[in-house]
C-alpha positions in Angstrom: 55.6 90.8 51.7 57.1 89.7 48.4 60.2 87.5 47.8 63.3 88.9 46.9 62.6 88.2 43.2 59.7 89.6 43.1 60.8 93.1 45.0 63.6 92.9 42.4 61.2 93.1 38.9 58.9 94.9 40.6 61.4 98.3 41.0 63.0 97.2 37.8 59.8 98.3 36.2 59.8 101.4 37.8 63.6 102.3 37.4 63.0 105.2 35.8 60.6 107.0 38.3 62.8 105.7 41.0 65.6 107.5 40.0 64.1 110.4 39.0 62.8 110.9 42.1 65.5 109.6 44.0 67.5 112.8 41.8 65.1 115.1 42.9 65.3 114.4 46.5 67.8 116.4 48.7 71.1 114.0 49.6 70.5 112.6 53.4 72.3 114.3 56.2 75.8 113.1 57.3 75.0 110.8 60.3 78.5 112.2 61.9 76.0 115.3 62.7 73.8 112.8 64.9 74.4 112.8 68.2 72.1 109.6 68.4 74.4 107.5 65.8 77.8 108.6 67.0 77.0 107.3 70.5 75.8 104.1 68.8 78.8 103.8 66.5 81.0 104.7 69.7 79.6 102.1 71.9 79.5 99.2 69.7 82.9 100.1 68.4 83.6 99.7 72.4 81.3 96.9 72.8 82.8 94.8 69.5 86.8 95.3 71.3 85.7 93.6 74.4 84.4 91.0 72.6 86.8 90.4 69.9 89.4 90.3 73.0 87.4 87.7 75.2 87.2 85.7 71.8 91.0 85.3 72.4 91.6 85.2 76.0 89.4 82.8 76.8 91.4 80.3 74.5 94.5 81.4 75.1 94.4 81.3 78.5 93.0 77.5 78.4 95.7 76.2 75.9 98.6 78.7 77.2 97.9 78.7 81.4 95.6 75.5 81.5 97.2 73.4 79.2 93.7 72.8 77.8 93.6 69.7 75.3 91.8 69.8 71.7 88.7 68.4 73.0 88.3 70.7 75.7 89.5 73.7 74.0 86.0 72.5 71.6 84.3 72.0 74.4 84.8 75.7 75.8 84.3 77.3 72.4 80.9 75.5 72.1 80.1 76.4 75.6 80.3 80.2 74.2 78.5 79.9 71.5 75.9 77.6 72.4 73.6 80.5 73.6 72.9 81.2 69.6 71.3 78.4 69.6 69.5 78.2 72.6 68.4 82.4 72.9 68.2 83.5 70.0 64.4 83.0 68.6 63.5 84.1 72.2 65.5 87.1 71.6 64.2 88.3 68.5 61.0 88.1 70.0 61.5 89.8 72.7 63.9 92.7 71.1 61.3 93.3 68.8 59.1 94.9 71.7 62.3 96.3 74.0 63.8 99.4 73.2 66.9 98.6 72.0 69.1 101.1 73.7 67.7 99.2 77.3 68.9 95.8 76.2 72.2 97.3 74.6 73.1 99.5 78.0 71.9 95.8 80.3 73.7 93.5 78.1 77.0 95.7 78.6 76.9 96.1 82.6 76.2 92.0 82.6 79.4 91.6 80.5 80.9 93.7 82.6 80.5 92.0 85.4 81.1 88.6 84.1 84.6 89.8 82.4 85.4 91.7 85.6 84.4 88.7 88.0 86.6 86.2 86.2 89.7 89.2 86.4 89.4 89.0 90.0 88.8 85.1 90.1 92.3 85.0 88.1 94.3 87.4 90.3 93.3 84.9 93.2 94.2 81.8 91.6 90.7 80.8 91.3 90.1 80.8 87.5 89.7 77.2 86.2 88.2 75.2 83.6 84.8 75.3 85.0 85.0 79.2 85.7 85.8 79.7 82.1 83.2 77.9 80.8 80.5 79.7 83.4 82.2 83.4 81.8 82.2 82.3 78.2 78.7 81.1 78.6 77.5 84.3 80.0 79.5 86.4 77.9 77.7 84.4 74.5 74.2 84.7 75.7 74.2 88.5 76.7 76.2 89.1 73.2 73.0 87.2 71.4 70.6 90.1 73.1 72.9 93.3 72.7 74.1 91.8 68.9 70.2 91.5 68.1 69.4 95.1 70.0 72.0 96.9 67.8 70.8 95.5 64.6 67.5 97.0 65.3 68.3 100.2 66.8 70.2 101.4 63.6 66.7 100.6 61.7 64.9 102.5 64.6 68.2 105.7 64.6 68.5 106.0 60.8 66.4 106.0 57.5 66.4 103.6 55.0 68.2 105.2 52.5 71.0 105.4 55.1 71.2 102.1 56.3 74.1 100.8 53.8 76.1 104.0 55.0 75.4 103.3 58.5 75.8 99.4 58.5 79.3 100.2 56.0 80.2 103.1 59.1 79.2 100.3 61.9 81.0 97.8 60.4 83.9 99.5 60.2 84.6 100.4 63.6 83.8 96.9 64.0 87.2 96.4 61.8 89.2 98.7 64.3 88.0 96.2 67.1 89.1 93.3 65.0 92.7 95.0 64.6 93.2 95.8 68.2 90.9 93.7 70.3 92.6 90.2 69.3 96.1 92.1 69.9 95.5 93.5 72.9 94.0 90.1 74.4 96.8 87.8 72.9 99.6 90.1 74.4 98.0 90.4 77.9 97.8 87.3 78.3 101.1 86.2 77.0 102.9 89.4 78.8 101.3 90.0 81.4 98.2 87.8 82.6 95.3 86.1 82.2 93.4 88.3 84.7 94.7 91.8 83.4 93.8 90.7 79.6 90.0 89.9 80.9 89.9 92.9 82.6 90.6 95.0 79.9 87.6 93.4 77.5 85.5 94.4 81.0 86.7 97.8 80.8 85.4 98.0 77.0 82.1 96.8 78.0 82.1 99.7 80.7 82.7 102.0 77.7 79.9 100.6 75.5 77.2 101.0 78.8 78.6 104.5 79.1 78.0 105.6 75.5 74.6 103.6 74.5 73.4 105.5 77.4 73.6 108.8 76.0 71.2 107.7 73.1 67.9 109.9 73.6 66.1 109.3 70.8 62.5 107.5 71.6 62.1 104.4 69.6 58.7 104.0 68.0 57.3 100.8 69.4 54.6 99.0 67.7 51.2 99.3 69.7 50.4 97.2 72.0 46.9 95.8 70.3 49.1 95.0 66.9 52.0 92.5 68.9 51.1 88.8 69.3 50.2 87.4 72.6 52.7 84.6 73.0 56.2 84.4 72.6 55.8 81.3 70.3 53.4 83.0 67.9 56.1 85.7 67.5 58.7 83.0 66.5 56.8 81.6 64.4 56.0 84.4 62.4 59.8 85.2 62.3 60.6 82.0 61.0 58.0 81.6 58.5 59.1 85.0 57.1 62.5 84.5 56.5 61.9 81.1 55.3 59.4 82.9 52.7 61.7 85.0 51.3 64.4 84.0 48.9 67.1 85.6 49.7 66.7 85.5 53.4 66.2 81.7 53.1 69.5 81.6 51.1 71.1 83.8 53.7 70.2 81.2 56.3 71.8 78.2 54.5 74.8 79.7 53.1 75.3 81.6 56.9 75.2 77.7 58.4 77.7 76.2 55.9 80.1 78.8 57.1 79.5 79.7 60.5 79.7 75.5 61.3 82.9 74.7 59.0 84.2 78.6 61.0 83.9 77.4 64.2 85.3 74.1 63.5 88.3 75.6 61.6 88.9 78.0 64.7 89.2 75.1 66.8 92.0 73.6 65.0 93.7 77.2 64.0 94.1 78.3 67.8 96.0 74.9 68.2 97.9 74.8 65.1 99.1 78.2 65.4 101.3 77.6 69.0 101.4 74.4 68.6 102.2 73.2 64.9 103.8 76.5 64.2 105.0 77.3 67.5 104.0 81.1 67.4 104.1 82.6 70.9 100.8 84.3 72.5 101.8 87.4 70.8 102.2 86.2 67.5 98.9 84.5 67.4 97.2 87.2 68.4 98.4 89.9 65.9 97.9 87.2 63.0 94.1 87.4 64.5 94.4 91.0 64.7 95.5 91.2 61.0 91.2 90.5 60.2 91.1 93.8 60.8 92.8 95.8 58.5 91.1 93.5 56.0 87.8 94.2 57.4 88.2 98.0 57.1 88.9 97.9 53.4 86.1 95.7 53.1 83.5 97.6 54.9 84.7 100.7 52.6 84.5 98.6 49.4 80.7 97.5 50.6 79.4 101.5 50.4 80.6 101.6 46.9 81.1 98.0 44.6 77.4 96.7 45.2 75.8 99.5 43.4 78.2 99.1 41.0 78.6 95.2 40.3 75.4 94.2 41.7 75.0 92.9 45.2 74.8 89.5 44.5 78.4 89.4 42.4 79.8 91.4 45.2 78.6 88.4 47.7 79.5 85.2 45.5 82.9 86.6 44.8 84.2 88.3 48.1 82.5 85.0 50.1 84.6 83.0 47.4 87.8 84.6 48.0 87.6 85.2 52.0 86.6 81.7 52.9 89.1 80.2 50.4 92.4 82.0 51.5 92.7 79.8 55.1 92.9 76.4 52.5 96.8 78.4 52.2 97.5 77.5 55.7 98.0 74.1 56.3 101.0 74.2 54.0 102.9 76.7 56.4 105.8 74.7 57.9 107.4 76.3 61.3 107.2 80.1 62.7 109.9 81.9 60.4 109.1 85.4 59.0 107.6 84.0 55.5 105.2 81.6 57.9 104.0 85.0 59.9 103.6 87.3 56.3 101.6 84.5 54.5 99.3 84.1 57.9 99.1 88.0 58.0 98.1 87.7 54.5 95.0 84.8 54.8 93.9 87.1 57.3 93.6 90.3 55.8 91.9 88.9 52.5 89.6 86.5 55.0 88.8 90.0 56.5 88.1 92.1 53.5 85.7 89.7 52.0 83.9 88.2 54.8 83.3 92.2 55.4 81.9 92.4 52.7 79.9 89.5 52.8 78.8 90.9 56.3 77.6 94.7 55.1 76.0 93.4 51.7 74.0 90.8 53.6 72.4 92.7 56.8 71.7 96.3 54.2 69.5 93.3 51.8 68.6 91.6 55.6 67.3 95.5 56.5 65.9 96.0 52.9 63.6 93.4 52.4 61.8 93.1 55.8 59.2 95.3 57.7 60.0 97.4 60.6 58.3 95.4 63.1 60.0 92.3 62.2 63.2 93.7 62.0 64.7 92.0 65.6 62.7 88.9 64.5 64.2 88.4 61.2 67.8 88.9 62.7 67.2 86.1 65.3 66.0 83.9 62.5 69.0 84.5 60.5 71.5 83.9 63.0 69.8 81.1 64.8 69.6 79.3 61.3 73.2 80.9 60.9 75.2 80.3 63.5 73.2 77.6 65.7 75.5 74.9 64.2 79.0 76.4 66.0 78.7 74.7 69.0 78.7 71.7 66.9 81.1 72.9 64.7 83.7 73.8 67.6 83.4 70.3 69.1 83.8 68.7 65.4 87.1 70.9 65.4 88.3 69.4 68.2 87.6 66.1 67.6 89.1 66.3 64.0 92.3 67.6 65.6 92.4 64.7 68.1 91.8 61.6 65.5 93.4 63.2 62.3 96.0 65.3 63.6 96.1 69.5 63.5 97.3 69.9 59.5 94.6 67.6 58.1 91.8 68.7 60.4 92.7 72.2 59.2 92.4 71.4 56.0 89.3 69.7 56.0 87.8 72.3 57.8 89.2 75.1 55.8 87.5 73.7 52.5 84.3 73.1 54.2 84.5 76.8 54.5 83.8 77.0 50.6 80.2 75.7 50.5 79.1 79.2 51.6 79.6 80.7 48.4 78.9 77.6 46.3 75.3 78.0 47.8 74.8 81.7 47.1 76.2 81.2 43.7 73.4 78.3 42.6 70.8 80.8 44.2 68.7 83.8 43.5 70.8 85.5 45.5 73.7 85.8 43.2 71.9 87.7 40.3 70.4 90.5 42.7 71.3 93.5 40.8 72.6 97.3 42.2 69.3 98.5 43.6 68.2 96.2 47.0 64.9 95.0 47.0 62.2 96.8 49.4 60.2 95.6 51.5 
């Protein structure tokens, strides 16, 4: 397997053929016309509203019904995302010998339940502290196995020359869920209730098993005399793949420097926002919601400005300008109209180019590694990735409680930078319009 570098002189010397032959071949089928895809693309378009919804409910309903302080707001984030860290090797060992469409259509009906089971606790008065930390903890570790799943079941439902278009067309409904899923959970909860809002994010999840069920396309598994014995040899050889490869590697450490300073800037943002700003339920959530519209244009712009300024300028500059707009908010002063616009605002250009960021980086993720070590490689990258946000989350917090909400959020918001800064001094920056295979 070579490194990204490598992959990327090796089909610069053979341009020419490439796209000669690439002209001569007929243009891939739309993947509206499979059946297969459409009940993919439906069901994690289901799957990401539920969770984009719980993402808010959770929190709202511990700062807004439970008068949750900073610390434990940190504490219940990290509780949520602690399963990265703790599953997701395992899973990507595992996945890589599943069929994806079983752990997708499982990981929905345990959501379900979990989301639905906490709706009922609520109606009855019964949905504390502890009981959100037991549902955000359940809800995290079966999102690690169905996240992982879908990753590999696009590999295993389209071909390769399809797999910016699909990841672009999966990302964007994934921008629909981030306009109404943060919207719909803030304005349950602050209209109606706590238990109604979790209900709905259940119902989604109901939706997803529904859909993913329909797939019938048999996944090729690899034979059983090729897959390692042991569960720890399988890691292993995950990890020292994606540490051997360049741009994978770089993935990993730019993916941590974000996904930590994220986490702990979301911690202090769903405080400063009622609290600083004094925005109501519904306010907060539709200045969450406004990620979405963002995200849509970006996942459009990612089928169309990598191949023409190069991936790796398309990363370094949309990571640049998405992470840097939230170092805007801390100078917002009270919850007049200009305070909502300007938050509207951070989001949607936070949205556009961490979209961006998101579609370039899984289509060179896809790219560069082999089919068996597809589930493998996508564990790696988001245990490396995003195994820091429980840490981060609790940082938040504690930021919040010793330095106060506006400085914490700066601090925080500018750790959000390094991401780019690290692609930028990498190899990763000068990949050029044609991905490196693997």
């Amino acid at each position: 397997m070579p490194n990204a570098s490598s992959a990327s002189s090796t089909s610069s010397g053979s341009g020419a053929s490439s796209a000669e032959s690439a002209a001569q071949r007929p243009s891939p089928p739309s993947l509206w016309r499979d059946g297969d895809f459409r009940s993919l693309w439906v069901g994690q378009t289901a799957s990401q509203f539920g969770e984009h919804a719980s993402l808010v409910i959770l929190p709202l309903f511990a700062v807004l019904t439970l008068d949750a302080g900073a610390g434990e707001l940190g504490v219940l984030r990290a509780v949520g995302q602690a399963p990265i860290l703790l599953l997701s090797l395992f899973v990507g060992a595992w996945v890589d010998n599943w069929r994806a469409r079983t752990v997708m259509v499982l990981t929905d009906a345990g959501r379900t339940v979990a989301l639905g089971a906490a709706a009922v606790a609520g109606l009855f008065g019964w949905l504390g502290l502890p009981a959100l930390f037991v549902v955000a903890f359940a809800v995290g570790a079966l999102s690690v196995f169905f996240d992982v799943a879908y990753q590999t079941s696009l590999v295993r439902l389209v071909g390769r020359d399809q797999l910016v278009r699909g990841n672009s067309m999966l990302e964007g409904s994934r921008s629909a869920a981030q306009i109404g899923g943060p919207a719909l959970g803030g304005t349950l909860v602050s209209l109606l209730s706590a238990p109604i809002a979790a209900a709905s994010s259940a119902l989604f999840f109901a939706l997803s098993f529904l859909s993913i069920r329909r797939i019938r396309r048999t996944e090729t598994m690899p034979e059983r005399s090729k897959r390692p014995a042991r569960v720890w040899r399988r890691i292993h050889e995950g990890l020292r793949f994606v540490i051997g490869d360049t741009s994978l590697r770089t993935v990993c450490l730019a993916s941590a420097a974000f996904q930590f300073s994220f986490a702990a800037m979301m911690t202090v943002y769903l405080l400063f926002l009622p609290r600083e700003l004094h925005l109501s339920g519904t306010a907060v959530g539709l200045s969450l919601a406004a990620t979405g519209p963002g995200a849509l244009l970006g996942a459009v712009l990612a089928a169309r400005l990598p191949h023409r300024f190069g991936h790796g300028t398309v990363l370094v500059g949309a990571a640049l300008l998405g992470d840097g707009a939230f170092l805007l908010v801390p100078a917002l002063h009270g919850s007049s109209a200009v305070t909502v616009a300007v938050l509207l605002a951070v989001s949607f250009v936070f949205g556009t180019g961490s979209q961006l960021v998101n579609v370039t980086v899984m289509a060179v993720r896809q790219a560069v590694t082999p089919y068996d070590m597809q589930a493998r490689a996508a564990a790696t990258i988001t245990f490396v990735g995003m195994g820091l946000t429980p840490l981060g989350s609790l940082l938040g917090g504690f930021l919040a409680e010793d330095w106060g909400l506006r400085t914490g959020l700066l601090v925080t918001a500018a750790g959000m930078t390094l991401s780019p800064a690290v692609m930028a001094l990498s190899p990763l920056a000068r990949l050029g319009r044609t991905l490196p295979h693997g």
